[in-house]
C-alpha positions as CSV (number, residue, x, y, z in Angstrom):
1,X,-113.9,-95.6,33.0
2,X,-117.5,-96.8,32.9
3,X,-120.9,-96.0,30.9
4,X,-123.2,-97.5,29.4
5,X,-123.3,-97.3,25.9
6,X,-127.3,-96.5,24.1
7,X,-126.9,-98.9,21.5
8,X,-129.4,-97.3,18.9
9,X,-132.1,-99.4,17.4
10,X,-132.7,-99.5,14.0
11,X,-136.3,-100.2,14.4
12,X,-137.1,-96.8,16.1
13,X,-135.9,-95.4,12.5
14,X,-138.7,-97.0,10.9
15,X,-141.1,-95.8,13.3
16,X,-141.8,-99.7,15.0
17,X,-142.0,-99.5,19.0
18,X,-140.8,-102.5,20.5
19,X,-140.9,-103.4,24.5
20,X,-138.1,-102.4,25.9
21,X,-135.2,-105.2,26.0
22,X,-137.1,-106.7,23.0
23,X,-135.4,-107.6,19.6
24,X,-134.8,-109.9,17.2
25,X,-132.2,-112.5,17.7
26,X,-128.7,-111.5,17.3
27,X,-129.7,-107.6,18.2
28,X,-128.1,-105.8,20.9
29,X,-130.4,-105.0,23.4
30,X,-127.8,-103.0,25.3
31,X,-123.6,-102.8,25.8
32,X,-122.0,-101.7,28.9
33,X,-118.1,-100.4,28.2
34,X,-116.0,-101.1,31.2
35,X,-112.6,-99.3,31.3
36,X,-110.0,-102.7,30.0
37,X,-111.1,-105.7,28.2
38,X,-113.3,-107.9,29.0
39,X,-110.8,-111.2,28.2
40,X,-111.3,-114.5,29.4
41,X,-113.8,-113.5,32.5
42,X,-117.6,-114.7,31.5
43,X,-120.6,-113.2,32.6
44,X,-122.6,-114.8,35.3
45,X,-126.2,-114.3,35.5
46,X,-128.4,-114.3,39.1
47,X,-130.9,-112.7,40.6
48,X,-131.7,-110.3,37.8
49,X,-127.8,-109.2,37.8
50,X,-125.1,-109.9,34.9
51,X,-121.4,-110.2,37.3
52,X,-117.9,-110.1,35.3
53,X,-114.6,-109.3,35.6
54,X,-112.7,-106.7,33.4
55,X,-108.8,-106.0,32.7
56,X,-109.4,-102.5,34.5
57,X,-109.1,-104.4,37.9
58,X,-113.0,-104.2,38.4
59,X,-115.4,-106.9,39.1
60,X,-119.2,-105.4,37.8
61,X,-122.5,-105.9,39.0
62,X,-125.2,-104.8,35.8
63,X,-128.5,-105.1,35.8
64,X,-129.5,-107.8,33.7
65,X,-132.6,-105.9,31.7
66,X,-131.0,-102.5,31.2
67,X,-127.1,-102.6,31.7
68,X,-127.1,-100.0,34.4
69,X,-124.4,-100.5,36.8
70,X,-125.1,-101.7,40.2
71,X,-121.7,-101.9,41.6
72,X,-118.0,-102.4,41.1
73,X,-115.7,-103.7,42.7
74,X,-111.8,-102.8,42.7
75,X,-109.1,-105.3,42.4
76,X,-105.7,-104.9,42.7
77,X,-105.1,-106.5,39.6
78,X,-107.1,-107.8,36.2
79,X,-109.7,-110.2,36.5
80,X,-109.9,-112.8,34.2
81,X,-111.3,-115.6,36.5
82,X,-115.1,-115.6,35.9
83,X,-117.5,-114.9,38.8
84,X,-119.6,-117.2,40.3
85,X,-122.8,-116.7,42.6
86,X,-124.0,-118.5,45.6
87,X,-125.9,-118.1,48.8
88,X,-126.0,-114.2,48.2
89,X,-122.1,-113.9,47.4
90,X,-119.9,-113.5,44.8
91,X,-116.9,-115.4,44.5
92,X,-114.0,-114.7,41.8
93,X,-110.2,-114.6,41.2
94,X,-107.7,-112.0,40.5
95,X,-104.3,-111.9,39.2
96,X,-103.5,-110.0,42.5
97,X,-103.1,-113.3,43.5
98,X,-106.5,-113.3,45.4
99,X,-109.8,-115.4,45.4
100,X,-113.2,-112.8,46.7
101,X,-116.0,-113.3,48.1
102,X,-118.3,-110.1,47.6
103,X,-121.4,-109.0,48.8
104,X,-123.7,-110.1,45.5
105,X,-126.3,-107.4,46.0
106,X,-123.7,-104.4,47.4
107,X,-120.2,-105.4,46.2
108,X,-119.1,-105.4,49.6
109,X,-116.0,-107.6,50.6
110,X,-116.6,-110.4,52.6
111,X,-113.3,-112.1,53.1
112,X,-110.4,-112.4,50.3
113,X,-107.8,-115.0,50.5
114,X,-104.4,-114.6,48.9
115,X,-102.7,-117.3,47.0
116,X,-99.3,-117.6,45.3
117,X,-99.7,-116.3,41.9
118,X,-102.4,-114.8,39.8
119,X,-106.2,-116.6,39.9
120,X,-107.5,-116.9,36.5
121,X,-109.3,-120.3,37.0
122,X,-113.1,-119.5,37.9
123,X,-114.0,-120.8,41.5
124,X,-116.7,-123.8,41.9
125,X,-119.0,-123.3,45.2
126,X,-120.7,-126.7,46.5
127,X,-121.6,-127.7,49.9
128,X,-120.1,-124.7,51.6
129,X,-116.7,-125.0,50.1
130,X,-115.0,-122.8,47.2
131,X,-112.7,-124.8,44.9
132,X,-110.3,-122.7,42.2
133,X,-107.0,-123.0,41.1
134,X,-103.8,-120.8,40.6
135,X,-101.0,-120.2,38.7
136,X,-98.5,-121.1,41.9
137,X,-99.4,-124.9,41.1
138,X,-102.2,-125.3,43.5
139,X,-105.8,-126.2,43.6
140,X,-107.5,-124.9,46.8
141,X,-110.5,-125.5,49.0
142,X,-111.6,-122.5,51.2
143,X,-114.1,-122.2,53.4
144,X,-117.5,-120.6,51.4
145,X,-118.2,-118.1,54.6
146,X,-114.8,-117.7,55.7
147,X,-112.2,-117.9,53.2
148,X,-110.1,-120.1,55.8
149,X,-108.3,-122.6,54.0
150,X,-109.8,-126.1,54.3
151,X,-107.1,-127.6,51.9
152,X,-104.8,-127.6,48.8
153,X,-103.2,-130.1,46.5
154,X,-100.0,-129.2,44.1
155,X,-99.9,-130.7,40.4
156,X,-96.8,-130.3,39.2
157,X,-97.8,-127.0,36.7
158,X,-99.8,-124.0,36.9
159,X,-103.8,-124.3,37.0
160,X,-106.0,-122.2,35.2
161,X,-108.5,-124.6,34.3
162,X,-111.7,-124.0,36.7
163,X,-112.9,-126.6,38.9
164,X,-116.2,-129.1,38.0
165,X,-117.4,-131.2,41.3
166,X,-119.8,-133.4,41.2
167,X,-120.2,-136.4,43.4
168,X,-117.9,-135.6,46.3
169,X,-115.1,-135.3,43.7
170,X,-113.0,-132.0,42.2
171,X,-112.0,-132.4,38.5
172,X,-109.5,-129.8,37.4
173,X,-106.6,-129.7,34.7
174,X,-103.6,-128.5,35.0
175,X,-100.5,-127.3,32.6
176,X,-99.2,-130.5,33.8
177,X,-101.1,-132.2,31.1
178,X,-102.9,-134.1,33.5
179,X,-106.9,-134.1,34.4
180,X,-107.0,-135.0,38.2
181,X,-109.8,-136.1,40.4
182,X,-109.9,-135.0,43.7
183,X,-111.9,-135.9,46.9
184,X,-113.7,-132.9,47.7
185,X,-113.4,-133.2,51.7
186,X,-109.9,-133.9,51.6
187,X,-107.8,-132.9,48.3
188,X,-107.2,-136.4,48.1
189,X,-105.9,-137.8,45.2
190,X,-108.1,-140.2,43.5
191,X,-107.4,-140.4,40.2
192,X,-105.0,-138.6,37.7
193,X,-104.7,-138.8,33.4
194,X,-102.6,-138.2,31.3
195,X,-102.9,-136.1,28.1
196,X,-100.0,-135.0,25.5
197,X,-100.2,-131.3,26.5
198,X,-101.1,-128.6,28.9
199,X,-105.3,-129.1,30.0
200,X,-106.5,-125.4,30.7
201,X,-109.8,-126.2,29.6
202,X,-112.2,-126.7,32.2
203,X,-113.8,-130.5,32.6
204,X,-117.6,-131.0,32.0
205,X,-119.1,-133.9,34.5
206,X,-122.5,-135.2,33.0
207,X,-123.6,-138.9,33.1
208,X,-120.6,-141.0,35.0
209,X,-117.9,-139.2,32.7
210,X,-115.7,-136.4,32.3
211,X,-115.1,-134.7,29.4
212,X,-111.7,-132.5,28.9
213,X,-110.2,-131.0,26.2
214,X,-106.4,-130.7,26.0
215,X,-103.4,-128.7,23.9
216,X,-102.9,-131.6,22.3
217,X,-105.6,-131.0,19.4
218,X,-107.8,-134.3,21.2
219,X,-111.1,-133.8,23.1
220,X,-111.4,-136.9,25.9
221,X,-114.2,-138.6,27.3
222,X,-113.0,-140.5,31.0
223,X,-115.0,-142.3,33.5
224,X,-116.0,-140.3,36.1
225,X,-114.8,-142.9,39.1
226,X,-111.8,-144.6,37.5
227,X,-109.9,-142.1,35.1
228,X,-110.2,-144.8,32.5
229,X,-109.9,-143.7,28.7
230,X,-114.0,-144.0,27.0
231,X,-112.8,-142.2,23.9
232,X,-110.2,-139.5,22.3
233,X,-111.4,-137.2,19.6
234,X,-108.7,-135.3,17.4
235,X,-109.2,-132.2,16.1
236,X,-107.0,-130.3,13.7
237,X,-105.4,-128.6,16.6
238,X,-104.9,-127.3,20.3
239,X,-108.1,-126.5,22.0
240,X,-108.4,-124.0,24.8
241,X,-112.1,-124.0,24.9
242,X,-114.4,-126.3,27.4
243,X,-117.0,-128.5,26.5
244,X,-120.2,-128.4,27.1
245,X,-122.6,-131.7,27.4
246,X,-126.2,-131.1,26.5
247,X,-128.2,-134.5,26.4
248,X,-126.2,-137.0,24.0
249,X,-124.1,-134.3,22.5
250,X,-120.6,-132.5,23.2
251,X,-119.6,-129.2,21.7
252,X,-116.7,-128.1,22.0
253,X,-114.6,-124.6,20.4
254,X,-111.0,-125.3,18.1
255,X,-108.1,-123.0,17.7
256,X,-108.5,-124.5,13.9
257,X,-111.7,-122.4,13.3
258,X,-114.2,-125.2,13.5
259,X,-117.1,-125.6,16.2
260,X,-117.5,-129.6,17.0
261,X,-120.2,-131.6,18.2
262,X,-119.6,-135.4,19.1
263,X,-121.8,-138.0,20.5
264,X,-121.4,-138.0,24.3
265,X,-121.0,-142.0,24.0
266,X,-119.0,-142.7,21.0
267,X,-116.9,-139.2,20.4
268,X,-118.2,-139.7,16.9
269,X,-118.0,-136.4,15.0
270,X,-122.2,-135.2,14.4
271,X,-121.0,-132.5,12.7
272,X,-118.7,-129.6,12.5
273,X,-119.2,-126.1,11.7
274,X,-116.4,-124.9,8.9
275,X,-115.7,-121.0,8.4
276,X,-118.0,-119.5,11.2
277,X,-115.6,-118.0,12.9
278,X,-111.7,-117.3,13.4
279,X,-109.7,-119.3,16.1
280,X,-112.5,-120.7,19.4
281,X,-111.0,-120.1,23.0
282,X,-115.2,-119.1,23.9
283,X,-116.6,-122.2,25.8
284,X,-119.7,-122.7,24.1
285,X,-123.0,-122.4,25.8
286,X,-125.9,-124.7,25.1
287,X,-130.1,-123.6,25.2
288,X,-133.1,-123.9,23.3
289,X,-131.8,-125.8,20.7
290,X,-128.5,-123.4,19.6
291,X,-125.4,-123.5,20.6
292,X,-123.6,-119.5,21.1
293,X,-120.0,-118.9,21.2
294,X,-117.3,-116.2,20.5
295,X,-114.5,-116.3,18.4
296,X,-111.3,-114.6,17.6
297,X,-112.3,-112.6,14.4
298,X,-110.9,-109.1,13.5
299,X,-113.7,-106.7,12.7
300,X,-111.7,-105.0,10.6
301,X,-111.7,-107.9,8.5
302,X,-115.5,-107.6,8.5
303,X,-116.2,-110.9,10.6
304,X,-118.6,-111.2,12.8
305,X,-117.2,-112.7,16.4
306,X,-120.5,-113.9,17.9
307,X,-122.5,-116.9,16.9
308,X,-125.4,-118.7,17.2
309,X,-125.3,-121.9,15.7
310,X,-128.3,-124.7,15.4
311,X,-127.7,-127.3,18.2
312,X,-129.0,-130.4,15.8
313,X,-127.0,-129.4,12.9
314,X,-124.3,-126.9,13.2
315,X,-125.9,-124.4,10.9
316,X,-125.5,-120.7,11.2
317,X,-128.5,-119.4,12.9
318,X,-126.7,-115.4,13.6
319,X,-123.9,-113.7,14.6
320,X,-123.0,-110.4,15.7
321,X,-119.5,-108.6,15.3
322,X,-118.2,-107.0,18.6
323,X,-115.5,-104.1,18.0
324,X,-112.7,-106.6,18.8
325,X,-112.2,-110.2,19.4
326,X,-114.8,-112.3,21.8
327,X,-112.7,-114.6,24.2
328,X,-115.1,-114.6,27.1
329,X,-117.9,-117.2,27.0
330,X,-121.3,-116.4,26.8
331,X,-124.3,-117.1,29.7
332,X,-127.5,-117.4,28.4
333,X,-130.7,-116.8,31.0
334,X,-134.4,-116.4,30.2
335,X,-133.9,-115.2,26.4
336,X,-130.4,-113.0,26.5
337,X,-127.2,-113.8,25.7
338,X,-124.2,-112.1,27.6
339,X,-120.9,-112.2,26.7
340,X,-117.8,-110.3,27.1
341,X,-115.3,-109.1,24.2
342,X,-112.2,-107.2,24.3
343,X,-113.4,-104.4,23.0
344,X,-114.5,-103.8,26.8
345,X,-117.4,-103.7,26.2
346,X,-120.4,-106.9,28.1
347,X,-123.2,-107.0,25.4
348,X,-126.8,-108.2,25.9
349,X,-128.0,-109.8,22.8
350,X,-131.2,-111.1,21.9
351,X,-130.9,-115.4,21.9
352,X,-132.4,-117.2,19.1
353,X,-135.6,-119.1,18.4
354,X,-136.4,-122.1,21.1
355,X,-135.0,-119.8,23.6
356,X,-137.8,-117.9,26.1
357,X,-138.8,-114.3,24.3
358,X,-137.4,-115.2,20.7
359,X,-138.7,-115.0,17.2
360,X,-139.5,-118.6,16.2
361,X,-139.2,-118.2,12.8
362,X,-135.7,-117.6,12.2
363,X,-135.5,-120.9,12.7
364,X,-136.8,-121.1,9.0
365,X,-134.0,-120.3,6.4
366,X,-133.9,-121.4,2.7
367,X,-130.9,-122.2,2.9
368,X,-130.8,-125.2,5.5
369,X,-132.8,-126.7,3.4
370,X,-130.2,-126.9,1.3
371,X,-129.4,-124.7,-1.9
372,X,-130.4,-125.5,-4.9
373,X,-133.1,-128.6,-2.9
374,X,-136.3,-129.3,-4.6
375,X,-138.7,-126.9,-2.6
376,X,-143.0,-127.7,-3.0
377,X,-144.8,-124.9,-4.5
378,X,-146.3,-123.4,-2.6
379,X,-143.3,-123.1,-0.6
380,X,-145.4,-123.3,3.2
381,X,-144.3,-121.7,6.5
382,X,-146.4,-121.7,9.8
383,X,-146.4,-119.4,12.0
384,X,-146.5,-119.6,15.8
385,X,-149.2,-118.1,18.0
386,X,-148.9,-114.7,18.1
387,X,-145.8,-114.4,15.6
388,X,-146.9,-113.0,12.1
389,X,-144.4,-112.7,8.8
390,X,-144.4,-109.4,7.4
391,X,-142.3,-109.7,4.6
392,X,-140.6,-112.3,2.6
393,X,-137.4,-112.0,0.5
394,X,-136.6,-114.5,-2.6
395,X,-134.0,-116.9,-3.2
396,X,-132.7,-115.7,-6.7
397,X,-133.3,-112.3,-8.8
398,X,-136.8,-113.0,-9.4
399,X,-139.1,-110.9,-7.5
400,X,-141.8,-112.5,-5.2
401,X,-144.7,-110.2,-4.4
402,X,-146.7,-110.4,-1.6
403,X,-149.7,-109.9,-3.5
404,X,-149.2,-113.2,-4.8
405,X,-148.9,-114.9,-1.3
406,X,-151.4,-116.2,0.6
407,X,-152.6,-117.0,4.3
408,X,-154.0,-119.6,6.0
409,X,-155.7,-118.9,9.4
410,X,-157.4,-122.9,9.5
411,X,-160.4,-122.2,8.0
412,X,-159.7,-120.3,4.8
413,X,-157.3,-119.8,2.1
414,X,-157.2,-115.7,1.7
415,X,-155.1,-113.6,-0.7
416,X,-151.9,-111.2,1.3
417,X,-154.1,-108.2,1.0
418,X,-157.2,-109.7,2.3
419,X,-155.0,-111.4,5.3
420,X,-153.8,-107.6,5.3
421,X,-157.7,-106.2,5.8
422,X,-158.7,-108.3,8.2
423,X,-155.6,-107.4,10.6
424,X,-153.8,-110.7,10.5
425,X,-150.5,-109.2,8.6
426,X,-149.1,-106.3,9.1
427,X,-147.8,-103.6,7.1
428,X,-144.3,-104.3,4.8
429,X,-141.3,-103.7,6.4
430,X,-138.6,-106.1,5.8
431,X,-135.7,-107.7,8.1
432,X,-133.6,-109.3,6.1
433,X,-131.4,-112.5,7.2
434,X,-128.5,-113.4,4.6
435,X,-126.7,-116.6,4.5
436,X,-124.1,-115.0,6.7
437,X,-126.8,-113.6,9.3
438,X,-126.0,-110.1,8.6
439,X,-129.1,-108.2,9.7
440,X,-130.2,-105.4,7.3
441,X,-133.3,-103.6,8.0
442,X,-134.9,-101.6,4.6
443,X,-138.3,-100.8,4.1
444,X,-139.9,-102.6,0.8
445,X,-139.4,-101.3,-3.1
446,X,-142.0,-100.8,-5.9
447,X,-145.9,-100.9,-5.3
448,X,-146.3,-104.7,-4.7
449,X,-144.5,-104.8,-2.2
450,X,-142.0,-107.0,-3.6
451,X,-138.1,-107.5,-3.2
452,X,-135.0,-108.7,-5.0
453,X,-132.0,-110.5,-3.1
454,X,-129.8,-113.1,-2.0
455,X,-131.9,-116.0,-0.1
456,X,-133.4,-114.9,3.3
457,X,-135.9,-113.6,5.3
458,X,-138.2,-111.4,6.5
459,X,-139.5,-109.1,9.8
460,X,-141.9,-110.6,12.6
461,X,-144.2,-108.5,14.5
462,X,-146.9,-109.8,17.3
463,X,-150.1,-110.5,16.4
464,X,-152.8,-113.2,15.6
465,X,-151.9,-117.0,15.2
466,X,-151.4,-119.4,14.4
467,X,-151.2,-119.1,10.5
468,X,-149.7,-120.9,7.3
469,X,-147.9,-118.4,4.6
470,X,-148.3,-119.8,1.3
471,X,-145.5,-118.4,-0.8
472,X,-145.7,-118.9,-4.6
473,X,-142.3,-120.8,-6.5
């Protein structure tokens, strides 16, 4: 019912050691197969441990570097609520109609408190209180130590959004249509709006507003204190995914196969990524610079269902295709990116550049530059301290040698193979990064090194820094 599953590195093929729980971005560092899938519940990430909820009633404890189980947990019925940690517990719903609170570093229970119908919303924890909502119309508030009931309010609908509190209020949606505002000491209402259709979408809080996305295709920003309307976006239809709010921005997942970002002031489209991936129910999650999210995609169709995208510009950084589709949300902590899919499977993948322990220079694609741009000759890339290119793949048919490149350590201008001689390159074996971010290791063709393909890039390997490659147009 559960294993981990050795999720074999290419790189040990070619004969290159890497530290252990090191990769390249958008590489599996390890994948642990729970026994059902692994839907709507996302991974939480504390103390070292990954926590999340599976269809096969469990809740898992994994260590976060290695994907060995810790514990699990049995439910008496899926969990699709997503955990959430705090003050050395672990609190999360069940559609047994139950909210836990487990023992973070054993599993054991502490207290369970049974509601009217199943618990897919995610509880909030602040102040010694557990917010989360249920499918029997209510939105509670339990007791953090206890689980005694503190109180409840009833929308009119079913809740499955999860709860955001931020300045002694609760903001939740409901099937009702409605985004409510709650006192958080009392369940008070303080404040209620209403959209055209159901809000399971959870609310972001960030700056005096509250941003909620509802079935009705729009995206809405809301003062925090009033309810009052700041701005609508419409999308091209329903959205089941939650926003996130990262410094003047808002990205948000759509049903209509498109990745938005808007301006946190204005709801003015920044830009929108087109044909990344099948239908959005992922919540995106925002670090380094890149925004990462599932999507809906078959694999048998050959789609890849995780993505990294560039935060500034919506371009595709990587993606990854999981044995089935990739509802769960992702976490991202100190590098890693976890995420569940319902292939059953929680995956640890490397993040991208800008995130802690990532290869910078996949930040650097033809491409994005823009097909077809004028590009200087040489065409110049600098490399970090202690990152080093190893090989280099062209944009058309021609073939680009490495012989012909050149490296620049600051003080001199020196040929590939004298850059080579004097240790600051390293020997060719190439990584390749197409336009699609399919990864494709192969080792280099014909005796100068060179290489003819699509436009991409390239392998990285530790070593001396920083340097300027030189690469001949």
């Amino acid at each position: 019912m559960k294993a981990m599953v050795a999720v074999g590195s290419v790189w040990a093929a070619l004969g290159i050691v890497l530290c252990p729980g090191f990769g390249a971005p958008g590489d599996v560092l390890w994948a642990y197969q729970t026994g059902g899938m692994v839907e709507s519940s996302s991974p939480a990430v504390s103390g070292g441990c990954v926590y999340v909820g599976s269809h096969d009633y469990y809740v898992y404890c994994l260590d976060a570097a290695t994907g060995a189980l810790v514990w699990a947990y049995q439910t008496g019925d899926k969990v699709q609520s997503s955990p959430v940690v705090s003050g050395g517990c672990v609190y999360v719903g069940s559609n047994d109609n139950r909210v836990y609170c487990l023992d973070a570093a054993t599993g054991a229970p502490v207290w369970s408190y049974h509601t009217g119908q199943w618990v897919r919303s995610s509880p909030a924890v602040s102040e010694g209180l557990v917010y989360v909502g249920s499918r029997d119309h209510k939105v509670y508030c339990l007791d953090a130590a206890t689980g005694a009931l503190v109180w409840y309010c009833q929308p009119s609908d079913e809740v499955n959004s999860s709860p955001a509190v931020s300045g002694g209020h609760v903001y939740i949606g409901s099937a009702d249509n409605n985004v409510y505002c709650l006192d958080a000491a009392t369940g008070g209402l303080v404040w209620s709006y209403t959209t055209g259709d159901n809000v399971s979408s959870s609310p972001a809080v960030s700056g005096g507003y509250v941003y909620a996305a509802s079935q009705d295709d729009k995206v809405y920003c809301l003062d925090a204190l009033t309810g009052a309307l700041e701005w609508s976006y419409q999308t091209g239809n329903y959205i089941l995914s939650s926003p996130a709010v990262s410094g003047s921005r808002v990205y948000v997942g759509g049903i209509d196969d498109e990745v938005y970002c808007l301006d946190a002031g204005t709801g003015a489209e920044v830009w929108r990524a087109i044909g990344v991936g099948y239908g959005f129910s992922s919540s995106p999650a925002v670090s380094g610079g890149y925004v990462y999210i599932g999507s809906r995609n078959v694999p048998v169709q050959h789609m890849d269902n995780v993505h990294c995208l560039d935060a500034a510009t919506g371009a595709l950084v990587w993606s990854y295709q999981a044995t089935d589709e990739v509802k769960s949300s992702p976490a991202v902590c100190g590098g890693y990116v976890y995420v569940g899919s319902n292939d059953g499977c929680v995956y640890c993948i490397q993040a991208a550049a800008g995130d802690p322990g990532e290869w910078p220079m996949f930040r650097h694609d033809v491409q994005r530059t823009g097909e077809g741009a004028s590009v200087p000759d040489p065409f110049e890339i600098s490399l970090n301290d202690n990152w080093n290119l190893i090989g280099y793949m062209c944009e058309d048919d021609s073939s680009c040698a490495l012989v012909d490149c050149q490296i620049d350590d600051g003080s001199a201008i020196m040929s590939w193979n004298h850059a080579v001689a004097a240790g600051l390159v390293q020997p060719y074996v190439y990584y390749y990064v197409s336009p699609h971010g399919y990864r494709i290791l192969a080792t280099a063709g014909g005796d100068d090194d060179s290489w003819r393909s699509k436009l991409g890039y390239w392998l990285l390997n530790q070593s001396g820094g920083p340097l300027t490659l030189r690469i001949p147009r």
